[in-house]
DRENMINU-200686 format. One record per atom (N, C-alpha, C): chain; atom name; z negated, y, x negated; residue number from 1; residue in one letter. Coordinates in Angstrom, 1 decimal, always signed. Each point is the difference from the previous one (the first is absolute). Layout:
! residues N
 kette atom      Z      Y      X  nr rest
     A   CA      Z      Y      X NUM    a
...
! end
This chain:
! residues 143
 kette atom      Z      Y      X  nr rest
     A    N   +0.0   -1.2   -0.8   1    x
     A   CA   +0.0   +1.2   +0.8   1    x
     A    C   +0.0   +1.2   -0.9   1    x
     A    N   +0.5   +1.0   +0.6   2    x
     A   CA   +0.4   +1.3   -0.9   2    x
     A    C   -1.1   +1.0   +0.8   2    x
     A    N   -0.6   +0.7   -0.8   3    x
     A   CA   -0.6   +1.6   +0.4   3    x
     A    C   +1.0   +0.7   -0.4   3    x
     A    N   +0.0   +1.1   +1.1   4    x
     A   CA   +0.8   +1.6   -0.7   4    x
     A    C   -0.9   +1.2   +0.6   4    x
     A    N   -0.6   +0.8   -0.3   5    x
     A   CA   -0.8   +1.0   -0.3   5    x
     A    C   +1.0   +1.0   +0.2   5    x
     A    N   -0.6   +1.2   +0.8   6    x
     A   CA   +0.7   +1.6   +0.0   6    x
     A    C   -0.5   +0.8   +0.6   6    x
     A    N   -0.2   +1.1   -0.8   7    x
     A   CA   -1.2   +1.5   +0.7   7    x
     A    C   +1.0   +0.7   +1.0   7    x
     A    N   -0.6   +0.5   +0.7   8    x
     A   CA   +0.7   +1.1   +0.8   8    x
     A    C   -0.9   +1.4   +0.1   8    x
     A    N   +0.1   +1.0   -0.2   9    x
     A   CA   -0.5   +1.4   +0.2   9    x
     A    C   +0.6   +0.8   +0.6   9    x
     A    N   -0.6   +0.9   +0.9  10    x
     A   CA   +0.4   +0.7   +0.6  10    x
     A    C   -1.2   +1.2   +0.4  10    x
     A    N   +0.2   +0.7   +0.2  11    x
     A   CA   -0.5   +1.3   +0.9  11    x
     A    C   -0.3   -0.1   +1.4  11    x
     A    N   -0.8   +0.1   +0.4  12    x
     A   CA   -0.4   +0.4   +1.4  12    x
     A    C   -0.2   +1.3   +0.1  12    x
     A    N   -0.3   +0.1   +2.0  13    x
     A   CA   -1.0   +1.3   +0.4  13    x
     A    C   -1.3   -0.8   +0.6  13    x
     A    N   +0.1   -0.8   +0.2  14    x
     A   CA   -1.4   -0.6   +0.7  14    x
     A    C   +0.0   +0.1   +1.4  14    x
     A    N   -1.1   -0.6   +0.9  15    x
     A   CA   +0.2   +0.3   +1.1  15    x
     A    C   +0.9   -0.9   +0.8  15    x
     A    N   +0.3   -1.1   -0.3  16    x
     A   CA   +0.9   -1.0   +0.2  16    x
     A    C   +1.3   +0.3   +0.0  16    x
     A    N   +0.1   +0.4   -1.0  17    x
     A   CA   +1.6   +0.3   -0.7  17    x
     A    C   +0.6   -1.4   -0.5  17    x
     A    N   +1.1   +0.4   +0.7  18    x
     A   CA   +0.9   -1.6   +0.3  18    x
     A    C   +1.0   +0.1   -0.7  18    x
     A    N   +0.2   -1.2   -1.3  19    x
     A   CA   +1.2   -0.2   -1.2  19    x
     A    C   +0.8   -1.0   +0.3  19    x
     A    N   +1.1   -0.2   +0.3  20    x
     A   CA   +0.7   -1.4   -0.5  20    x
     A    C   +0.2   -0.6   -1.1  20    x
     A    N   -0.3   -0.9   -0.5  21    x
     A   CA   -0.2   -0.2   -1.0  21    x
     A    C   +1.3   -1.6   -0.1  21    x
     A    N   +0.6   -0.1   +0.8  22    x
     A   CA   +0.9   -0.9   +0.0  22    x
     A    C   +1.0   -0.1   -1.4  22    x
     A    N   +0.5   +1.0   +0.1  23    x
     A   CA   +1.3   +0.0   -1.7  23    x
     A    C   -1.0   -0.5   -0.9  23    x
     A    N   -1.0   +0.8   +0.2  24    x
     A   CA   -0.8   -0.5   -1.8  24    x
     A    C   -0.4   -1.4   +0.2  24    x
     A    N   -0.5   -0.6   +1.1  25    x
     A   CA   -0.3   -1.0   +0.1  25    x
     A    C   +0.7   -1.6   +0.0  25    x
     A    N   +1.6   +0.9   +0.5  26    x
     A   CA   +1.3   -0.7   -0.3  26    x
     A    C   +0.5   -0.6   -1.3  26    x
     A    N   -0.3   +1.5   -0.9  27    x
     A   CA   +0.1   -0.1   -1.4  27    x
     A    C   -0.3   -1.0   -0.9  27    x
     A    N   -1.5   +0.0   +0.2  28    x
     A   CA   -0.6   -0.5   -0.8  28    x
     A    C   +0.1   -1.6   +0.1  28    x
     A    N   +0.2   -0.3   +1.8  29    x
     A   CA   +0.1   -1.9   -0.2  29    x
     A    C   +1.4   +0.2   -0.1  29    x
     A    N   +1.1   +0.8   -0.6  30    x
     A   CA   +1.4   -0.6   -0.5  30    x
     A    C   -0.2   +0.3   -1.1  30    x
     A    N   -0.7   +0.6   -0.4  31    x
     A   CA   -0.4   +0.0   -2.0  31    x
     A    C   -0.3   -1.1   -0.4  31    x
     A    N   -1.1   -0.7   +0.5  32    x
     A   CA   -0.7   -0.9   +0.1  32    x
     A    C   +0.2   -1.5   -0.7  32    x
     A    N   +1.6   +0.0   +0.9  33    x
     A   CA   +0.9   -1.2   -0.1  33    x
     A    C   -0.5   -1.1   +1.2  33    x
     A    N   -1.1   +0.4   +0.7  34    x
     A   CA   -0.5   -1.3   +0.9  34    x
     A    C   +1.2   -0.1   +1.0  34    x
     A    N   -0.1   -1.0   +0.4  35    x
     A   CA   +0.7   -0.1   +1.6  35    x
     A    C   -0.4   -0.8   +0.4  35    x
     A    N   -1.4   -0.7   +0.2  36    x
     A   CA   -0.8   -0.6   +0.9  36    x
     A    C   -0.8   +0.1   -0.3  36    x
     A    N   -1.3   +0.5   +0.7  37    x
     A   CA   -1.2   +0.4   -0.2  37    x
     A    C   -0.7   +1.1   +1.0  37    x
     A    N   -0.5   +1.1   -0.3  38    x
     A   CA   -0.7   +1.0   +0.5  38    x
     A    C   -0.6   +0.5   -0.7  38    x
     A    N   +0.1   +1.6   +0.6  39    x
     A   CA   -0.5   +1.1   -0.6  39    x
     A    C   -0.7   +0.6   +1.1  39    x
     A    N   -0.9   +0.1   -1.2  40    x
     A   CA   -1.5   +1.2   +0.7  40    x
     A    C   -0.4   +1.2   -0.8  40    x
     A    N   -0.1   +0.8   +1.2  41    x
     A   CA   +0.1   +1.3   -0.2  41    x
     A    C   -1.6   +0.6   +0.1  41    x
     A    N   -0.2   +0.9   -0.5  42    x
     A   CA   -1.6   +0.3   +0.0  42    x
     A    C   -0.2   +1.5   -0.5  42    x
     A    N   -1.0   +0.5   +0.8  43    x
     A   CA   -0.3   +1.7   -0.2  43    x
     A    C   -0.7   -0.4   -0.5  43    x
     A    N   -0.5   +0.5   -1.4  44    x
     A   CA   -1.1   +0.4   -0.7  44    x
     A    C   -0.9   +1.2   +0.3  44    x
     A    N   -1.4   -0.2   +0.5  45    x
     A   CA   -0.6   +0.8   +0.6  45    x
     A    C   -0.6   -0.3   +1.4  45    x
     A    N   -0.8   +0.7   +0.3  46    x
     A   CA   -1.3   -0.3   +1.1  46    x
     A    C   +0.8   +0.8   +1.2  46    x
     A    N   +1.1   +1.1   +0.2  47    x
     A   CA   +0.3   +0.9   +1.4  47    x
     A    C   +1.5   -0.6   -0.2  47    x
     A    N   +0.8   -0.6   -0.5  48    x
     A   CA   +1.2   +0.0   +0.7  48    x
     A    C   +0.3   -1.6   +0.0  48    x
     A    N   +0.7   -0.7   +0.7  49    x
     A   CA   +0.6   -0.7   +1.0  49    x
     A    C   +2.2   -0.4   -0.2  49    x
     A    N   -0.3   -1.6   -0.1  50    x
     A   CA   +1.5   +0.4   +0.2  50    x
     A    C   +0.2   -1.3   +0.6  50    x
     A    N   +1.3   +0.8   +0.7  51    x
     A   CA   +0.4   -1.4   +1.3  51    x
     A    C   +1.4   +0.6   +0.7  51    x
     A    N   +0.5   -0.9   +0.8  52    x
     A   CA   +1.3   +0.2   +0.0  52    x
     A    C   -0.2   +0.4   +1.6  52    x
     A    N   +1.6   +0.7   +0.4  53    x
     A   CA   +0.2   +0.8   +0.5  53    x
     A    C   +1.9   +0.2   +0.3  53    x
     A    N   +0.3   +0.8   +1.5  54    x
     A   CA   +1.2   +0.5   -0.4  54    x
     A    C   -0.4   +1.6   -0.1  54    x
     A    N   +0.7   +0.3   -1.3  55    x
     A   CA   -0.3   +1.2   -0.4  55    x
     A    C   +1.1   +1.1   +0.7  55    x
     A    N   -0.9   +0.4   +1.0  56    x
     A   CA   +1.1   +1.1   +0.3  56    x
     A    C   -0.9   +1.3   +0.7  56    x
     A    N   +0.4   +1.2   -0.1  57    x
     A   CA   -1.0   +1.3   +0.7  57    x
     A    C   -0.6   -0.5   +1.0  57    x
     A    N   +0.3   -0.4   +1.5  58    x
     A   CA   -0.9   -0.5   +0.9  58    x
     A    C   -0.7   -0.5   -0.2  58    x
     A    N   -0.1   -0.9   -0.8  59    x
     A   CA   -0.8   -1.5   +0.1  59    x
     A    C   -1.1   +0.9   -0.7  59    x
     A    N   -0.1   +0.8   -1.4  60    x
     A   CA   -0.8   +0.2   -0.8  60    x
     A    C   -0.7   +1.0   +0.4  60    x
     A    N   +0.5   +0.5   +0.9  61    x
     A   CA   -0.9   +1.3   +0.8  61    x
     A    C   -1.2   -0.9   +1.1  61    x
     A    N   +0.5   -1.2   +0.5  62    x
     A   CA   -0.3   -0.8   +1.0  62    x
     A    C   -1.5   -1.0   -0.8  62    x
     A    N   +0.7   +0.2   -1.4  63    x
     A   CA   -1.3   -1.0   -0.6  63    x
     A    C   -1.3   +1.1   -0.6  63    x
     A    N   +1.1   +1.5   -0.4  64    x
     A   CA   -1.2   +0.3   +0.0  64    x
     A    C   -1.1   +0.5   +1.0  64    x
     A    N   +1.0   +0.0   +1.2  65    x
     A   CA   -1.3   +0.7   +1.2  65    x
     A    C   -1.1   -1.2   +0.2  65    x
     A    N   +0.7   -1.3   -0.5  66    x
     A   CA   -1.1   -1.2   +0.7  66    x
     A    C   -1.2   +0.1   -0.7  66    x
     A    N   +0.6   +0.2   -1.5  67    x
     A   CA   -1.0   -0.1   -1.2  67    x
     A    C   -1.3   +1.1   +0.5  67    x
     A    N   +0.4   +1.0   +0.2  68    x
     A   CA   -0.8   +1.2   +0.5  68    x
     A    C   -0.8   -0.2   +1.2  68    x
     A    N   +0.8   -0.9   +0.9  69    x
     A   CA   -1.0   -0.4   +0.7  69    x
     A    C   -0.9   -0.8   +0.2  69    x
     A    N   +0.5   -1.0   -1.0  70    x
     A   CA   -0.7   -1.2   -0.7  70    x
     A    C   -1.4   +0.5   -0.8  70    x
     A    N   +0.2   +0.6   -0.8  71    x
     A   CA   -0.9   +1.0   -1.5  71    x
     A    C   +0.5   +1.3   +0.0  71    x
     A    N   -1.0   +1.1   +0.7  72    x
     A   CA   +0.6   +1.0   -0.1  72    x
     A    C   -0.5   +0.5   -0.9  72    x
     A    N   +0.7   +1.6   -1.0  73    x
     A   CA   -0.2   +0.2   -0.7  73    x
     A    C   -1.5   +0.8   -0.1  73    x
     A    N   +0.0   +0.8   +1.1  74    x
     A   CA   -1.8   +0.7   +0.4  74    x
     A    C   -0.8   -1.4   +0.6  74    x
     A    N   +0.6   -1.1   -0.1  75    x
     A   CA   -1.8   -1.1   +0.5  75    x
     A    C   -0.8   +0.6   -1.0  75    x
     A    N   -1.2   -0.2   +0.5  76    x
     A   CA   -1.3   -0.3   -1.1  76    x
     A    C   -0.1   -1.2   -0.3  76    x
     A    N   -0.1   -0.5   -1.7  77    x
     A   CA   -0.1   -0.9   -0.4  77    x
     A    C   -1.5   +0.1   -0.9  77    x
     A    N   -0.2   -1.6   -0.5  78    x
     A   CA   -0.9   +0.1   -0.7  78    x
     A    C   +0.0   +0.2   -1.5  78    x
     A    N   +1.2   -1.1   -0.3  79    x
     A   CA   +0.8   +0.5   -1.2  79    x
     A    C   -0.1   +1.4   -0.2  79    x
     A    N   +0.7   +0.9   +1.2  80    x
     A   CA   +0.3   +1.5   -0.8  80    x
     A    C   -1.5   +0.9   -0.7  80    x
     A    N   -0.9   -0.6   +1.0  81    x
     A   CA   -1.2   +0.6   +0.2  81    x
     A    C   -0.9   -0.5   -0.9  81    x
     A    N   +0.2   -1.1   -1.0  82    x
     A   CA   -0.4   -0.5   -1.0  82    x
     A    C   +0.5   +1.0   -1.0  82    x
     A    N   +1.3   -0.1   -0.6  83    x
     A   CA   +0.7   +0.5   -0.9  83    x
     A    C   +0.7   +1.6   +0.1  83    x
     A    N   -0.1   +0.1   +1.3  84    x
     A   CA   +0.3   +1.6   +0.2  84    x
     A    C   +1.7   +0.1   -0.3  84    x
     A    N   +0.3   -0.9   -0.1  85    x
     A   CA   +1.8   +0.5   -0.1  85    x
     A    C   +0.8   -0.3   +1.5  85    x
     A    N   -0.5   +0.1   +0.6  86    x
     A   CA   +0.5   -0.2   +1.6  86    x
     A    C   +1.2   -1.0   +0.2  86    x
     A    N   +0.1   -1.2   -0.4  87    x
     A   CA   +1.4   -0.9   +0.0  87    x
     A    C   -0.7   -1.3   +0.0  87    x
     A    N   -1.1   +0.0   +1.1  88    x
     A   CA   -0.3   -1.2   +0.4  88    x
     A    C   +0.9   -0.8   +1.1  88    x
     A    N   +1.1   +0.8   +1.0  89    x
     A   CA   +0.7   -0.2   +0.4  89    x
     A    C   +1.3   -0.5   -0.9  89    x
     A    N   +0.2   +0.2   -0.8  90    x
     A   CA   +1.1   -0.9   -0.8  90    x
     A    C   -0.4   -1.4   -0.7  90    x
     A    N   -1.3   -0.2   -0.1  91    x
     A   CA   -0.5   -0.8   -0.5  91    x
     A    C   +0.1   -1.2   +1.5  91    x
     A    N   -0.3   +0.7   +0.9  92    x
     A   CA   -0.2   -1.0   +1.2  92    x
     A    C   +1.7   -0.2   +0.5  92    x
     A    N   +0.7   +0.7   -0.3  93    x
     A   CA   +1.4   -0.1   +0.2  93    x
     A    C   +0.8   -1.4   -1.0  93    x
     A    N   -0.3   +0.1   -1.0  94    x
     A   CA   +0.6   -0.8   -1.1  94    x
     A    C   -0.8   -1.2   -0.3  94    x
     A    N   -1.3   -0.1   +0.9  95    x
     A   CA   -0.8   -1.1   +0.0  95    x
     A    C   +0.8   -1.1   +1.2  95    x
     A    N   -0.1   +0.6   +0.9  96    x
     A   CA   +0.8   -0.4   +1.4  96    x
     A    C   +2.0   -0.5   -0.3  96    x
     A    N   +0.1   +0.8   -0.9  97    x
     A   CA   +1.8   +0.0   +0.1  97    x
     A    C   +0.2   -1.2   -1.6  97    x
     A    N   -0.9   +0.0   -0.5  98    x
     A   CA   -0.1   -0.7   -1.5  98    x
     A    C   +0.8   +0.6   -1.1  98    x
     A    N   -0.2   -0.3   -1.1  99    x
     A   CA   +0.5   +0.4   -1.1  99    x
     A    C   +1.1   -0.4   -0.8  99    x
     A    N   +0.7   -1.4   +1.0 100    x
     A   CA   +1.3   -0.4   -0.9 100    x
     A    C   +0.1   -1.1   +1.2 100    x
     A    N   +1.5   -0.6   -0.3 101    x
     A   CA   +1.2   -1.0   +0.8 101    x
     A    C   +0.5   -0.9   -1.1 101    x
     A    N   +0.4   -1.2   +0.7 102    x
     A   CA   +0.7   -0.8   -0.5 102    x
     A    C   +1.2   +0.0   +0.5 102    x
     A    N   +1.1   -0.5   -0.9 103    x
     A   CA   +1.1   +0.0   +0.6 103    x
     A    C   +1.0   -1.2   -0.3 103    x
     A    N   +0.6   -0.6   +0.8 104    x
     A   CA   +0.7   -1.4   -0.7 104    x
     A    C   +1.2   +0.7   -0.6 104    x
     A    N   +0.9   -0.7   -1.1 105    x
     A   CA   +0.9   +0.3   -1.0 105    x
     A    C   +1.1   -1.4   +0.8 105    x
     A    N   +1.3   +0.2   -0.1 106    x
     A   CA   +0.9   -0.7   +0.5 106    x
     A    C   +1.7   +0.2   -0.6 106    x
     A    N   -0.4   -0.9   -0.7 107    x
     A   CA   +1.7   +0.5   -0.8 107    x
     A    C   -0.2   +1.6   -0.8 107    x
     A    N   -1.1   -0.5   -0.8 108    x
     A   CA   +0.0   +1.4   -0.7 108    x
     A    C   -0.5   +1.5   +0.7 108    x
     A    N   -0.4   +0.0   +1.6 109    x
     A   CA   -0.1   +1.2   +0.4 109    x
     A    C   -1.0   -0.3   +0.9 109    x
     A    N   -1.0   +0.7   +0.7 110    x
     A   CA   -0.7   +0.5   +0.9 110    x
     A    C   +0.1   -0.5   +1.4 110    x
     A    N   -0.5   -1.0   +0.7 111    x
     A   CA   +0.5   -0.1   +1.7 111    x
     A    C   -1.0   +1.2   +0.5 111    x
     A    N   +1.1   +1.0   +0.5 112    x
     A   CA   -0.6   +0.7   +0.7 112    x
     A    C   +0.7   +0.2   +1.1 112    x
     A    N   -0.1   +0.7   +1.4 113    x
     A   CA   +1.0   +0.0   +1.1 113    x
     A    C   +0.4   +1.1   -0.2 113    x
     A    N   +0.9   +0.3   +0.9 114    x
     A   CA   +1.0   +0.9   -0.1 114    x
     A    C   -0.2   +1.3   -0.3 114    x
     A    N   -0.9   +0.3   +0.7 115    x
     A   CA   -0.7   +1.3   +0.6 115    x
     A    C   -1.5   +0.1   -0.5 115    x
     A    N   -0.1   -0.9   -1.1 116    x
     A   CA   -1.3   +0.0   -0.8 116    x
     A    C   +0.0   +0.5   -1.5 116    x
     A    N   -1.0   +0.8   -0.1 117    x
     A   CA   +0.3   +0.7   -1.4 117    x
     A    C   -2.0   -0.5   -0.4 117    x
     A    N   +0.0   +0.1   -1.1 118    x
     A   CA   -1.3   +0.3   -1.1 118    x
     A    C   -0.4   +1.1   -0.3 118    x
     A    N   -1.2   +0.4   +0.9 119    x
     A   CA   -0.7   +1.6   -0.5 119    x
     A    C   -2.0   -0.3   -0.3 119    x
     A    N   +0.4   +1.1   -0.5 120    x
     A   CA   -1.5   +0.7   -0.9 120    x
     A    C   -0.4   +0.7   +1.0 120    x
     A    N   -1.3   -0.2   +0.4 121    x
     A   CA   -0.9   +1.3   +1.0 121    x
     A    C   -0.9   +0.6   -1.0 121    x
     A    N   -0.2   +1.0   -0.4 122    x
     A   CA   -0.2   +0.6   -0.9 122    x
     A    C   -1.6   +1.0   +1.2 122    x
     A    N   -1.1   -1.1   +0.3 123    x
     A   CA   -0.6   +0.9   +0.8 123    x
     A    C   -1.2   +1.2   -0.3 123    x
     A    N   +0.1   +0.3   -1.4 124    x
     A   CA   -1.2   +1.2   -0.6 124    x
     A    C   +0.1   +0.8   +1.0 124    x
     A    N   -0.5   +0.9   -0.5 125    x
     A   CA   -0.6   +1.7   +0.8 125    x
     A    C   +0.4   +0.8   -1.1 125    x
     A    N   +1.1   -0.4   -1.1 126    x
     A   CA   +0.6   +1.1   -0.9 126    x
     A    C   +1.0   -0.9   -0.2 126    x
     A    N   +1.0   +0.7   -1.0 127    x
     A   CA   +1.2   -0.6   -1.1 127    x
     A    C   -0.6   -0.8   -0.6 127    x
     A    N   +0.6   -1.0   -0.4 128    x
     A   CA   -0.4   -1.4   -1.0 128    x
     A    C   +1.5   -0.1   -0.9 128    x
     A    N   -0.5   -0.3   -1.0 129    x
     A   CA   +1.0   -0.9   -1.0 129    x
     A    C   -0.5   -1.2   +0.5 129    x
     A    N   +1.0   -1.5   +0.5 130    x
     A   CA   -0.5   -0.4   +0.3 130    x
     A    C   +1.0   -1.1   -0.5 130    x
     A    N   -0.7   -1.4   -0.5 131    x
     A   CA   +0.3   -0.9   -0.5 131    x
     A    C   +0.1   -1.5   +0.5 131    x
     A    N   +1.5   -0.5   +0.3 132    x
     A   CA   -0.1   -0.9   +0.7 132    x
     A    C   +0.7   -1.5   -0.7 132    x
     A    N   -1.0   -1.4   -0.6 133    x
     A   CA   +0.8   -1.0   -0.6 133    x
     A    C   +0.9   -0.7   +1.3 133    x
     A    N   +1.5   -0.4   -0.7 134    x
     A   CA   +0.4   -1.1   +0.6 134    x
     A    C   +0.5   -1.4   -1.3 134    x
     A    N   -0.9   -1.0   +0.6 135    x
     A   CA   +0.1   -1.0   -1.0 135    x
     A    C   +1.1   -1.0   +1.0 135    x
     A    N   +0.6   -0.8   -0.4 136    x
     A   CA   +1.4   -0.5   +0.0 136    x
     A    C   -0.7   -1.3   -0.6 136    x
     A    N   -0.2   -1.5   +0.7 137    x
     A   CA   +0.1   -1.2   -0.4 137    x
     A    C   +0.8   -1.3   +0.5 137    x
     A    N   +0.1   -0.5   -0.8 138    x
     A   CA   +1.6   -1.3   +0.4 138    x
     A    C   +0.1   -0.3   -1.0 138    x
     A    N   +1.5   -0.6   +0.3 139    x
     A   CA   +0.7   -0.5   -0.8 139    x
     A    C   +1.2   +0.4   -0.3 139    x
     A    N   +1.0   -0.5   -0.7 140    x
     A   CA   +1.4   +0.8   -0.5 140    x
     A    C   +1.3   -0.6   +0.9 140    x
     A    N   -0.6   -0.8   -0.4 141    x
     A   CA   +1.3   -1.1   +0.6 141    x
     A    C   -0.2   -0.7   +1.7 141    x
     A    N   +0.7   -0.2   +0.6 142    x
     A   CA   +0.0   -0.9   +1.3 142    x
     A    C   +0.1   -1.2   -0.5 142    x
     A    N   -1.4   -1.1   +0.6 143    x
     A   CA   +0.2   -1.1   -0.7 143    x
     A    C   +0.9   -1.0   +1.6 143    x
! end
């Protein structure tokens, strides 16, 4: 079995700022050389979240009003009221949504559907540099 390893960085605003992260994710299992196996994807860090999605304006306006209504950004938390940085709502956001996906690998590529893309929720209460592994495992060959 093969590992393949690859960072991804990017910029946020926080607040459940929503990335696709599909090309890069694409990239990396055809760098890779797998074509049977799976790749998992994973936010590094305690507030953002990644999971798939069809990426389009409605939908993301639609996920963020849930989120807000889910974890709003003025709840009182305990977290915030511990630490004073008020983003105990992101914490309860990316607790709930998780921090990474698996994905199966098929002929070298990603089974995703049609209308399914790979995104980052990025849920701080500021901008983040924010850092996300996707690791790539399989094999090379179809046996």
């Amino acid at each position: 079995m093969l590992i393949s390893t690859r960072d991804i960085h990017l910029k946020t605003k926080g607040f459940s700022d929503i990335h696709d992260l599909t090309r890069q994710v694409d990239e990396a299992v055809r760098d890779s050389g797998i074509n049977e196996g799976f790749c998992h994807v994973f936010a590094v860090g305690s507030t953002a979240s990644i999971s798939t999605m069809e990426f389009e304006p409605a939908l993301v306006k639609d996920i963020k009003e849930k989120l807000e209504e889910f974890a709003s950004e003025t709840m009182r938390s305990h977290h915030s009221q511990t630490w004073g940085d008020d983003n105990g709502f992101s914490h309860i956001r990316s607790t709930f949504m998780g921090p990474g996906i698996t994905v199966p690998i098929r002929d070298g590529r990603c089974i995703l559907g049609t209308w399914q893309q790979i995104v980052l929720l990025d849920h701080d209460n500021r901008p983040r540099d924010r850092h996300v592994v996707v690791q790539v495992a399989g094999i090379a060959e179809k046996k």
